[in-house]
MMTF fields as JSON, N, C-alpha, C and O atoms, coordinates in Angstrom:
{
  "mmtfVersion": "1.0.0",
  "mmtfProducer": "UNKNOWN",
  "numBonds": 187,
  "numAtoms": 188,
  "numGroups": 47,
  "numChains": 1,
  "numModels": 1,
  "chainsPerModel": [1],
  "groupsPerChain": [47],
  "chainIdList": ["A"],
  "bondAtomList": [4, 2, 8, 6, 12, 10, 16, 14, 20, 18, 24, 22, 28, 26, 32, 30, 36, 34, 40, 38, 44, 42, 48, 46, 52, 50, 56, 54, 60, 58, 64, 62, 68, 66, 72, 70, 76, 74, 80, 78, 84, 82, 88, 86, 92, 90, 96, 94, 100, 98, 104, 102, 108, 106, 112, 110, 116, 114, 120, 118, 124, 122, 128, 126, 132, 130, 136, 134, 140, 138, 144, 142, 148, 146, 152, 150, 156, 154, 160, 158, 164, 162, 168, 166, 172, 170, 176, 174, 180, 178, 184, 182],
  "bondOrderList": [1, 1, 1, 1, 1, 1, 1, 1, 1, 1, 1, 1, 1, 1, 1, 1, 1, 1, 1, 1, 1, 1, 1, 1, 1, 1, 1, 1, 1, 1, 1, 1, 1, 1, 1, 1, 1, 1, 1, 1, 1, 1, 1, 1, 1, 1],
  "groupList": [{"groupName": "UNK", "atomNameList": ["N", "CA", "C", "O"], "elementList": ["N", "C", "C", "O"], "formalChargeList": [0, 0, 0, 0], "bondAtomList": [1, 0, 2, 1, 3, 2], "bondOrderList": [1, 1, 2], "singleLetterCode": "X", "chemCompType": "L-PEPTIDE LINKING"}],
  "groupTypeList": [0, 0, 0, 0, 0, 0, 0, 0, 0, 0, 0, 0, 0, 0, 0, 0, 0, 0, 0, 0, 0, 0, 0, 0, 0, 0, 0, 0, 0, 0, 0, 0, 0, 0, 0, 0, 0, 0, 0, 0, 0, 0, 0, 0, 0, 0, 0],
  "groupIdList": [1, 2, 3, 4, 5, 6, 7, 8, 9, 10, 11, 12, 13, 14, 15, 16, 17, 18, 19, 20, 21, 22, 23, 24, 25, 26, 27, 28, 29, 30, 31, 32, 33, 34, 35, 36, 37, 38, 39, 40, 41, 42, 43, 44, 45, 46, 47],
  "secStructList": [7, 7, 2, 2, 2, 2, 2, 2, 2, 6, 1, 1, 1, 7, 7, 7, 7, 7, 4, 4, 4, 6, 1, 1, 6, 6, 2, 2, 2, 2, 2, 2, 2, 2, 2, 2, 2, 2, 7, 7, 1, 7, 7, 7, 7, 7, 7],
  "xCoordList": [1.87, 2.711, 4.01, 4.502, 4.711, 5.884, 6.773, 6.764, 7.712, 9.254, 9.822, 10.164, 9.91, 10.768, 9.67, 10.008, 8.378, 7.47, 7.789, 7.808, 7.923, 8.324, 9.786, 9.957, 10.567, 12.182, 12.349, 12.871, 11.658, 11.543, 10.511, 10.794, 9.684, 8.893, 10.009, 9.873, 10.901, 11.872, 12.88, 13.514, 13.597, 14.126, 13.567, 12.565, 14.739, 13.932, 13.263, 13.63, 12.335, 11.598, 10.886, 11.106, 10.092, 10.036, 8.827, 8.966, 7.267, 6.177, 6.084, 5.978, 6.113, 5.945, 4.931, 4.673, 3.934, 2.691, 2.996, 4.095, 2.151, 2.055, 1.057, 0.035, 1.555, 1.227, -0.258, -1.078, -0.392, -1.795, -3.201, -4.42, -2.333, -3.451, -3.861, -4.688, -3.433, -3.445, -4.495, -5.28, -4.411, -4.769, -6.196, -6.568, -7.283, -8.441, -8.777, -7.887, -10.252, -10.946, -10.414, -10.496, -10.075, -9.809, -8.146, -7.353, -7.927, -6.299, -5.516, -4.637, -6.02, -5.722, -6.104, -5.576, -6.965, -7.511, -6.661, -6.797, -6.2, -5.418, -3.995, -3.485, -3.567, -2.065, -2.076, -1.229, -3.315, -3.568, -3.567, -3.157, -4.369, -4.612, -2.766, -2.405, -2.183, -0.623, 0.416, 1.391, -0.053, 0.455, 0.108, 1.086, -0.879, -1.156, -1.054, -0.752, -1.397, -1.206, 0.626, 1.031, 1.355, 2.729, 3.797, 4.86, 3.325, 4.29, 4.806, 5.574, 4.602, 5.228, 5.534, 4.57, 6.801, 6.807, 6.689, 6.18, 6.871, 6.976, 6.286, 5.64, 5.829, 5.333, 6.544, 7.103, 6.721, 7.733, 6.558, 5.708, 6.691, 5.846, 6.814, 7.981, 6.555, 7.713, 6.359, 5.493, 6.58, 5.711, 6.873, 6.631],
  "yCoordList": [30.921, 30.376, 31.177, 31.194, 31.827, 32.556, 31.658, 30.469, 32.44, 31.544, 30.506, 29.404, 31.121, 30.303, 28.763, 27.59, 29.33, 28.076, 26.756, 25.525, 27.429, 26.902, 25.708, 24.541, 26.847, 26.582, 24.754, 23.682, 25.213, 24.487, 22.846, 21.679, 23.199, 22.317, 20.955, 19.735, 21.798, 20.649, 20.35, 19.676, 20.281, 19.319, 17.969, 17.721, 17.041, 15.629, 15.315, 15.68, 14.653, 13.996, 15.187, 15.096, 16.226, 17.425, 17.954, 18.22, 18.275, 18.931, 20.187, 20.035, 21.447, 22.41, 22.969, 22.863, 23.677, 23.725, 25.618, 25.916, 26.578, 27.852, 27.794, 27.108, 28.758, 28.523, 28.613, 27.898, 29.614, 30.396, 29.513, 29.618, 28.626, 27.753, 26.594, 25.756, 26.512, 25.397, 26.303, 25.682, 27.458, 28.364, 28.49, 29.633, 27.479, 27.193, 26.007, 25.316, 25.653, 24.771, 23.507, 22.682, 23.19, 21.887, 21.979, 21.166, 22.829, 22.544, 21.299, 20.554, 21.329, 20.067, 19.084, 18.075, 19.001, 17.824, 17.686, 16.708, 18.434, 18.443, 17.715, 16.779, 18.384, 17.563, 16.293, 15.445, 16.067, 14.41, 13.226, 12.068, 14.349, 13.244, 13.536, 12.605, 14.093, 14.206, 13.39, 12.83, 13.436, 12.466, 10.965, 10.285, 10.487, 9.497, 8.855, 7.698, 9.952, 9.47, 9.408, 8.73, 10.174, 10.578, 9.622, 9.193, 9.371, 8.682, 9.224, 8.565, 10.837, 11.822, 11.29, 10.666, 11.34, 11.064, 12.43, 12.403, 13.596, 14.74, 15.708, 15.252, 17.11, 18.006, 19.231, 19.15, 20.28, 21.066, 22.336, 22.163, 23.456, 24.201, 25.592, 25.408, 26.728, 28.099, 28.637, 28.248, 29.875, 31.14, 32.207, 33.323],
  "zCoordList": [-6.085, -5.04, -5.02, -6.148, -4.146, -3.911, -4.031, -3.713, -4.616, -5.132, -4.468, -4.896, -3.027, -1.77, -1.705, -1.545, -1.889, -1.747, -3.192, -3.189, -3.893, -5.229, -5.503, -5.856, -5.094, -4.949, -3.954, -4.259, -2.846, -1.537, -2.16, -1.889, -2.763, -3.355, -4.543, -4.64, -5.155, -6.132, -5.211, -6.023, -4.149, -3.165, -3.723, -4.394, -3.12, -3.118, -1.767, -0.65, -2.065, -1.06, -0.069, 1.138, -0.533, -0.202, -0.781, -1.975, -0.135, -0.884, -0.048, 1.169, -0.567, -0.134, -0.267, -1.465, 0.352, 0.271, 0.555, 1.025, 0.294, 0.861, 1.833, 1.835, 2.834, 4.472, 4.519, 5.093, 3.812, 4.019, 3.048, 3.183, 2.037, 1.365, 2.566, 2.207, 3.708, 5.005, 6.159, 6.875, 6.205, 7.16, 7.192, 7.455, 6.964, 6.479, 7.208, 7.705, 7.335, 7.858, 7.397, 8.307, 6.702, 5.75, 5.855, 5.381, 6.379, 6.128, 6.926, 6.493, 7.983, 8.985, 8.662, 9.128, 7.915, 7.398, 5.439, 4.704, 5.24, 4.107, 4.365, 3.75, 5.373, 5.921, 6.453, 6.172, 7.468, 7.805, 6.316, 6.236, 5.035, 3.742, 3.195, 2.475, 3.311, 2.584, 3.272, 2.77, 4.771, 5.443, 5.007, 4.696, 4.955, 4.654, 3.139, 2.845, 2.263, 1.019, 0.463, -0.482, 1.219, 0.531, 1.506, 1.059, 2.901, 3.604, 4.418, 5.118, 4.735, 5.483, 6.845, 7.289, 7.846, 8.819, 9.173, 10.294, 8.85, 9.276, 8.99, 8.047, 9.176, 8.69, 9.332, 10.426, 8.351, 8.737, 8.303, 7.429, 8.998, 8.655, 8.441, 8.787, 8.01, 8.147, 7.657, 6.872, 8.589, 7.94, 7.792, 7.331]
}
């Protein structure tokens, strides 16, 4: 996982994921389960 992904990840209230582990069949379906399991009102994405 690259630093900035890392760094960005210990914020509070904050899971940072690397872009390209999402960029896959299952990835949309990865963020719908993080949404739901974590409480997310949001998804913020940066490439």
């Amino acid at each position: 996982m690259p630093k900035i992904v890392e760094e960005i990840d210990q914020l509070d209230n904050v899971c940072a994921y690397e872009y390209l582990n999402l960029c896959t069949s299952g990835g949309a379906e990865f963020m719908k389960e993080q949404i739901d399991e974590k409480g997310f009102d949001r998804i913020i994405m940066a490439a």
